[in-house]
LUMROTI-381793 format. One record per atom (N, C-alpha, C): residue number from 0; atom name; x, y, z. Coordinates in nm, 3 decimals. Example, Ala and Ser with C-alpha at 12.3 -4.5 7.8 and 13.67 -1.06 7.14 Angstrom:
<sites>
num;atome;X;Y;Z
0;N;1.319;-0.569;0.780
0;CA;1.230;-0.450;0.780
0;C;1.320;-0.330;0.780
1;N;1.285;-0.225;0.708
1;CA;1.367;-0.106;0.714
1;C;1.290;0.003;0.787
</sites>
This chain:
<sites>
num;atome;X;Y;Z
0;N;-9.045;-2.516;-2.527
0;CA;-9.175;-2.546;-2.480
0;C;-9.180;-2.676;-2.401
1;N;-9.093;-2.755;-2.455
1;CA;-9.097;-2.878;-2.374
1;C;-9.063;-2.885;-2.203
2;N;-8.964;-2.776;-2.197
2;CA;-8.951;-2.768;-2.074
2;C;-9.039;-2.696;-1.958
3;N;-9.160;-2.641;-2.033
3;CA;-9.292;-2.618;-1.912
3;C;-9.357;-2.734;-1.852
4;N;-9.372;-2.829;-1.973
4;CA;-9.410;-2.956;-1.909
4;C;-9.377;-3.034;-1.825
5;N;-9.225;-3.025;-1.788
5;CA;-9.083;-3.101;-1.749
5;C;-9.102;-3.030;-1.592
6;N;-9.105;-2.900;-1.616
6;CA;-9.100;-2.816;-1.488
6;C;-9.214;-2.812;-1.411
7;N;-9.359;-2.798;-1.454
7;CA;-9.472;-2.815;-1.395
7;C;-9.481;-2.988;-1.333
8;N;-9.404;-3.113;-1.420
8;CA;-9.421;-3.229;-1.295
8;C;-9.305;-3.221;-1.201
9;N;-9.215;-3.158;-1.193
9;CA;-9.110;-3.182;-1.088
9;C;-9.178;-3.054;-1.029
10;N;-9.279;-2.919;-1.040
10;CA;-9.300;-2.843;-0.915
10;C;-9.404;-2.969;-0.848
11;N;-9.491;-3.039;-0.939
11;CA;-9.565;-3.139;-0.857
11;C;-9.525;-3.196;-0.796
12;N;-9.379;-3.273;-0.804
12;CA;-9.333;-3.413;-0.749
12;C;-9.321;-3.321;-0.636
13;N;-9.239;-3.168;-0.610
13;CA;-9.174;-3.118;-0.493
13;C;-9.291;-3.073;-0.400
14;N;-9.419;-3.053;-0.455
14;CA;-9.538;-3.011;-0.336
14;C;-9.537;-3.144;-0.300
15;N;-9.607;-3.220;-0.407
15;CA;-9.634;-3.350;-0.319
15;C;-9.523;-3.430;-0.197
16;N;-9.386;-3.384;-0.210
16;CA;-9.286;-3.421;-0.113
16;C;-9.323;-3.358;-0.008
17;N;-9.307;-3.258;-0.002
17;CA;-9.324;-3.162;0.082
17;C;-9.486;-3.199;0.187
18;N;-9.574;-3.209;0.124
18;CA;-9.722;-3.247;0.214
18;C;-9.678;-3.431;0.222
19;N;-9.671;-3.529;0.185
19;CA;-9.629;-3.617;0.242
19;C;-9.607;-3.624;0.458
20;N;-9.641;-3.698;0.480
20;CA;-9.613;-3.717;0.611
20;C;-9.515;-3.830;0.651
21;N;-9.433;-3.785;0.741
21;CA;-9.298;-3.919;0.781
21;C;-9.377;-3.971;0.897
22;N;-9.340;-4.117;0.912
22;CA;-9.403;-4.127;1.051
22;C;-9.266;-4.171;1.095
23;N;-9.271;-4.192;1.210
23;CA;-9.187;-4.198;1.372
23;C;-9.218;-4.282;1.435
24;N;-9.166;-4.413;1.452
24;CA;-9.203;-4.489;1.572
24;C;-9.113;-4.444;1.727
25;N;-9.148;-4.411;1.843
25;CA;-9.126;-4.367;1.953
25;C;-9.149;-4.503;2.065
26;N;-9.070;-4.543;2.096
26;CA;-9.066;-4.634;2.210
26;C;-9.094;-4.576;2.372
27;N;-9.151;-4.561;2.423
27;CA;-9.171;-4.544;2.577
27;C;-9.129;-4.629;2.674
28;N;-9.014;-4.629;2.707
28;CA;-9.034;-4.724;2.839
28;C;-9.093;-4.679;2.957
29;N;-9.158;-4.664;3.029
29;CA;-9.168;-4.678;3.213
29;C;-9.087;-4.661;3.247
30;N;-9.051;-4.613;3.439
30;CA;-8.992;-4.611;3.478
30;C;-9.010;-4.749;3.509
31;N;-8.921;-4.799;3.597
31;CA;-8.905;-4.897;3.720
31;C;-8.970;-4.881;3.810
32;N;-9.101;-4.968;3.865
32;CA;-9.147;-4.897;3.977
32;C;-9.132;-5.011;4.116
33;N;-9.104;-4.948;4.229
33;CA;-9.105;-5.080;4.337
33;C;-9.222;-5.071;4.369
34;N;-9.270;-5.197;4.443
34;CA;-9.405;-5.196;4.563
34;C;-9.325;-5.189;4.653
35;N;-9.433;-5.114;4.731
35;CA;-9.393;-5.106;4.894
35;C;-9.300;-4.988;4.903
36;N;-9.216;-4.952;5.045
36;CA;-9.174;-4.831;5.070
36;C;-9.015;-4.853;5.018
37;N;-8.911;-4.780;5.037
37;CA;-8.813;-4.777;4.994
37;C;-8.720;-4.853;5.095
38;N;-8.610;-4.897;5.089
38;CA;-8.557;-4.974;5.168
38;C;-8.421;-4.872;5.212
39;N;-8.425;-4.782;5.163
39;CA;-8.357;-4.665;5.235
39;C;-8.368;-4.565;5.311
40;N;-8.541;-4.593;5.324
40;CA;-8.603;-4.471;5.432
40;C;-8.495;-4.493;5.587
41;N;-8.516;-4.358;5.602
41;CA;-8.474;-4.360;5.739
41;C;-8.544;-4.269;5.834
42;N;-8.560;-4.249;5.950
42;CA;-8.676;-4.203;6.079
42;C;-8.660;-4.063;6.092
43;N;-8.473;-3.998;6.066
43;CA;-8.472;-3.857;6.046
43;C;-8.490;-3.825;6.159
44;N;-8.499;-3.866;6.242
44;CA;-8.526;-3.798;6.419
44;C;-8.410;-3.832;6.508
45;N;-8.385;-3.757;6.552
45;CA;-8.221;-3.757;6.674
45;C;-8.331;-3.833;6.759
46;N;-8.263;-3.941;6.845
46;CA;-8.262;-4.042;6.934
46;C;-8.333;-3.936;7.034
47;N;-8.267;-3.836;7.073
47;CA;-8.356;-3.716;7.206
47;C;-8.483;-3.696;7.193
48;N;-8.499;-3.686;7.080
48;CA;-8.687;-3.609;7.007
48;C;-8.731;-3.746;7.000
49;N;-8.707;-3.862;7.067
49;CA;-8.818;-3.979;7.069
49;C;-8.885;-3.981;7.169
50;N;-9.019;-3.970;7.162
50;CA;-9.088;-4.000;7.306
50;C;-9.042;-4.110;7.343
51;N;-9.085;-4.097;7.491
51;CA;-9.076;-4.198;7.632
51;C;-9.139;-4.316;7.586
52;N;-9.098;-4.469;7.595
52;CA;-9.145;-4.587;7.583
52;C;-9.306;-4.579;7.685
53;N;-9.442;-4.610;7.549
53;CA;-9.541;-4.603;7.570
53;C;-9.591;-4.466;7.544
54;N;-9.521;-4.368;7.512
54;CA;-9.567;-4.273;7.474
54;C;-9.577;-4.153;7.340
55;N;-9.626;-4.099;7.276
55;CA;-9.665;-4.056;7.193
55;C;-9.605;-3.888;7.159
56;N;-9.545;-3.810;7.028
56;CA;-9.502;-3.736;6.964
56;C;-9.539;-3.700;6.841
57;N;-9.592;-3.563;6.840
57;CA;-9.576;-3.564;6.683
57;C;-9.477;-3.467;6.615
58;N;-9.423;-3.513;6.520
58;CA;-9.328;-3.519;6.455
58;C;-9.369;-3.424;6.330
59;N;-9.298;-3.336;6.264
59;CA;-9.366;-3.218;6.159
59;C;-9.210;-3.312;6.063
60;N;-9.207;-3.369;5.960
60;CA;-9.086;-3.398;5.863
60;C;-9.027;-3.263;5.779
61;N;-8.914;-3.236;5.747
61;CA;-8.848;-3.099;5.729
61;C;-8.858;-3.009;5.840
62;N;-8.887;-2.994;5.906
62;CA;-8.887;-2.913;6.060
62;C;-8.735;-2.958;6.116
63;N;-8.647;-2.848;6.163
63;CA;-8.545;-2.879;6.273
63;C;-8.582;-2.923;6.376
64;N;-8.540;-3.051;6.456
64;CA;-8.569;-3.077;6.586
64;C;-8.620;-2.918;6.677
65;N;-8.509;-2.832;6.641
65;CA;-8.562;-2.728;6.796
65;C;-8.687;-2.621;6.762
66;N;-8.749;-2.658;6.638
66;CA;-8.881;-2.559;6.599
66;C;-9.004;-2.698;6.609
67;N;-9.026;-2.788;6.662
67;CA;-9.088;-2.923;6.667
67;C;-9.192;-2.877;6.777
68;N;-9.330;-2.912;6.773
68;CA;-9.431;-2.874;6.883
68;C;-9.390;-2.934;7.001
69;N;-9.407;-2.880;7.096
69;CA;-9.401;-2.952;7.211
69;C;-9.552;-3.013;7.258
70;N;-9.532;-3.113;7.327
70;CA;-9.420;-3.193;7.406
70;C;-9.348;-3.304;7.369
71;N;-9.237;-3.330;7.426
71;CA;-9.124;-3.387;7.344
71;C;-9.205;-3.537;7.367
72;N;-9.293;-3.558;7.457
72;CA;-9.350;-3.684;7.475
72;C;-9.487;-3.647;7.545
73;N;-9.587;-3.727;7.543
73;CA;-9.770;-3.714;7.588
73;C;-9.808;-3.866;7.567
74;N;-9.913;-3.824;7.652
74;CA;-9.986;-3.984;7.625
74;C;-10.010;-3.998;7.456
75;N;-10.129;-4.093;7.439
75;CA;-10.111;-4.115;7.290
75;C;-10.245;-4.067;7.278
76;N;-10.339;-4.094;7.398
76;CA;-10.483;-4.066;7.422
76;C;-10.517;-3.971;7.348
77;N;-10.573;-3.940;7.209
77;CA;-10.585;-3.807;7.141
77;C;-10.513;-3.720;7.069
78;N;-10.406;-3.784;7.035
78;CA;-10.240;-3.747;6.972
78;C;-10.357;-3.750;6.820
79;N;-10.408;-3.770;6.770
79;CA;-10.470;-3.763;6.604
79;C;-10.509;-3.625;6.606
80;N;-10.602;-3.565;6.676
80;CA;-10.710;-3.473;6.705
80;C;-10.592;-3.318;6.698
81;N;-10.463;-3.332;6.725
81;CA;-10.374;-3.216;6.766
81;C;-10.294;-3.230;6.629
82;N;-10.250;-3.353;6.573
82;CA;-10.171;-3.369;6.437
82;C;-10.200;-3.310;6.300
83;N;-10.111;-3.235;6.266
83;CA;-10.140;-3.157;6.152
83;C;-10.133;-3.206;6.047
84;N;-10.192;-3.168;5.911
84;CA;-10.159;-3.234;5.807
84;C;-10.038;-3.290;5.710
85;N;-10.009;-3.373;5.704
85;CA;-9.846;-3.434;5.674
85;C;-9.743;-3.453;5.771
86;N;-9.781;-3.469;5.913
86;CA;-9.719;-3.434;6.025
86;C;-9.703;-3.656;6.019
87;N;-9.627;-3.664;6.134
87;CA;-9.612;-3.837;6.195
87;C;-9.631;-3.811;6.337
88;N;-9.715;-3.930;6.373
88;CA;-9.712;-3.938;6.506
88;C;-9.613;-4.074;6.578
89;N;-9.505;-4.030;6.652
89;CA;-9.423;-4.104;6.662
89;C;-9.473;-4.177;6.810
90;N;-9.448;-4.307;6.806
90;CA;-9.471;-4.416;6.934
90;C;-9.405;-4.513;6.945
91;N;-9.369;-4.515;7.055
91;CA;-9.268;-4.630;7.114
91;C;-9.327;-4.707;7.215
92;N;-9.328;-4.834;7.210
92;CA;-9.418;-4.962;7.269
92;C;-9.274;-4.956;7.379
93;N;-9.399;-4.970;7.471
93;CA;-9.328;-5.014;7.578
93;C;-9.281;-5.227;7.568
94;N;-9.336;-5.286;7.507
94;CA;-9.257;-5.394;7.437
94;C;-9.176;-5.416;7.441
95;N;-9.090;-5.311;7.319
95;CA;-8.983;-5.320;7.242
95;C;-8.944;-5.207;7.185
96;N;-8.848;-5.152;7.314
96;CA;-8.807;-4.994;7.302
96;C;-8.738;-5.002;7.223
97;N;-8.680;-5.075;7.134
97;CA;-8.565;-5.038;6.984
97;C;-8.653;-5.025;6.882
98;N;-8.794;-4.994;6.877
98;CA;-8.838;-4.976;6.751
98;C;-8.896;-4.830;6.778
99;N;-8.971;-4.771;6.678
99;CA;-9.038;-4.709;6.661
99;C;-9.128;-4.666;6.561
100;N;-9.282;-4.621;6.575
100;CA;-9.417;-4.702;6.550
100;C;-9.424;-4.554;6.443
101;N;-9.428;-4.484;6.346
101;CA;-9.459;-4.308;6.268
101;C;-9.593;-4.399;6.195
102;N;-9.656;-4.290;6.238
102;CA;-9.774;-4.330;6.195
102;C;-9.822;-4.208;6.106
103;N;-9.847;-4.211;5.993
103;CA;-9.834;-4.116;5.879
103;C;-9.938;-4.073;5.866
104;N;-9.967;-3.876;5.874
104;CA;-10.120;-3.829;5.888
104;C;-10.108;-3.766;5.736
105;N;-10.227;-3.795;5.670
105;CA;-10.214;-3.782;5.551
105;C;-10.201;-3.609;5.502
106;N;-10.165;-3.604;5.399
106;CA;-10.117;-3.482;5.346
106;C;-10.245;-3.372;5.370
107;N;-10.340;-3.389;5.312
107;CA;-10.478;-3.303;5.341
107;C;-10.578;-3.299;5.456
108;N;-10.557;-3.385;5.507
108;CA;-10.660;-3.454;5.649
108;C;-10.594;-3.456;5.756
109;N;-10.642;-3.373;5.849
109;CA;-10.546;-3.357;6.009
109;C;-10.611;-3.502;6.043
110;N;-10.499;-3.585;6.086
110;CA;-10.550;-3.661;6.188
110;C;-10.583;-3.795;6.149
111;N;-10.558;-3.792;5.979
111;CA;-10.660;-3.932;5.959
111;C;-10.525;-3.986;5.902
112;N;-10.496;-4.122;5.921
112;CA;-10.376;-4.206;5.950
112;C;-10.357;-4.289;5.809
113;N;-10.294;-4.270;5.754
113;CA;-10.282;-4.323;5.595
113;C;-10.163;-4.433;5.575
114;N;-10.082;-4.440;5.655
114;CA;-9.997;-4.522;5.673
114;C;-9.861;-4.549;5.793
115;N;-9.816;-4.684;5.872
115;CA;-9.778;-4.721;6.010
115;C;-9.648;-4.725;5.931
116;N;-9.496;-4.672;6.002
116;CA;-9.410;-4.717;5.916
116;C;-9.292;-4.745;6.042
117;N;-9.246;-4.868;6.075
117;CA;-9.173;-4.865;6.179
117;C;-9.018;-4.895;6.108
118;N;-8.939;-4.814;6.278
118;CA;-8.800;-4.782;6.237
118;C;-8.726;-4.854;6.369
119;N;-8.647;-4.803;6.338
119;CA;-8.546;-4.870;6.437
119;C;-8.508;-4.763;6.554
120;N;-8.517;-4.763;6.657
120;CA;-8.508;-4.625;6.733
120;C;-8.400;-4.599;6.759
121;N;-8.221;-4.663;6.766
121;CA;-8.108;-4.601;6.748
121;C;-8.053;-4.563;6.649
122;N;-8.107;-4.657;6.535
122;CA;-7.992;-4.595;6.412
122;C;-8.086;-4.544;6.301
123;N;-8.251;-4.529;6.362
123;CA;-8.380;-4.502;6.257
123;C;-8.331;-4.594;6.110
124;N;-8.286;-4.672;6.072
124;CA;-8.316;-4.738;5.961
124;C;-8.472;-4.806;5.958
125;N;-8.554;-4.820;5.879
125;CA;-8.648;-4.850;5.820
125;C;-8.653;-5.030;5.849
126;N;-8.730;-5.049;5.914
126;CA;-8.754;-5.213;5.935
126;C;-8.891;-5.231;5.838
127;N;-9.038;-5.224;5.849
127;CA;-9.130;-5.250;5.776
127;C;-9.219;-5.179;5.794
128;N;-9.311;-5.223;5.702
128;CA;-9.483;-5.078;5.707
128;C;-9.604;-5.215;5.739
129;N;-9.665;-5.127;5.826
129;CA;-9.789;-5.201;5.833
129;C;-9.923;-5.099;5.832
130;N;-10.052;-5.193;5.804
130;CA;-10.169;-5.129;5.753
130;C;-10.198;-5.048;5.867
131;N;-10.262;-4.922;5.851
131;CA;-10.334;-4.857;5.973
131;C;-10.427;-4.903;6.036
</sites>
């Protein structure tokens, strides 16, 4: 008889183990995040597909150069109004023909300019971004 008593607190001790809760401490780090653009961007455009110094292109990113709208160069006069959404409109200052001016049309909005990102026009490495 003694051992019903014995057995009914160890089935207790084993429910009560059992419903008990463990806790877990979980650390999260973040990633790493930079400001500003990457310092590895590059322009992605063959030196040919640059418009004419002073003049204006738009540029579709993932597109092969030979499926690219024409014209390979136009004034700039209205270059927003024709730019598709996520498209760049590429410009080269008559200035300072080693750069070049992608002017970034935002992902949802034909035409509306979300960010200036200039490159280098022979070797397209990434020089700096400026505000629209």
């Amino acid at each position: 008889m003694r051992s019903l008593p014995v057995t009914i607190a160890l089935l207790g001790l084993a429910v009560a183990a059992g419903c008990t809760r463990t806790t877990r401490t979980v650390l999260v780090v973040p990633e790493a995040r930079t400001e500003g653009p990457s310092t590895a961007a590059t322009l992605g455009v063959p030196p040919g597909h640059l418009p004419k110094p002073g003049q204006c292109r738009v540029w579709i990113p993932g597109v092969p150069p030979g499926h690219q709208p024409r014209p390979k160069s136009r004034s700039c006069a209205g270059i927003e109004a024709v730019a598709p959404p996520g498209s760049w409109i590429l410009y080269r200052p008559t200035t300072d023909r080693k750069i070049v001016h992608a002017r970034i049309v935002d992902d949802r909005r034909a035409g509306v300019i979300v960010r200036i990102r200039v490159f280098e026009a022979e070797s397209g490495r990434f020089v700096r971004e400026e505000n629209p």
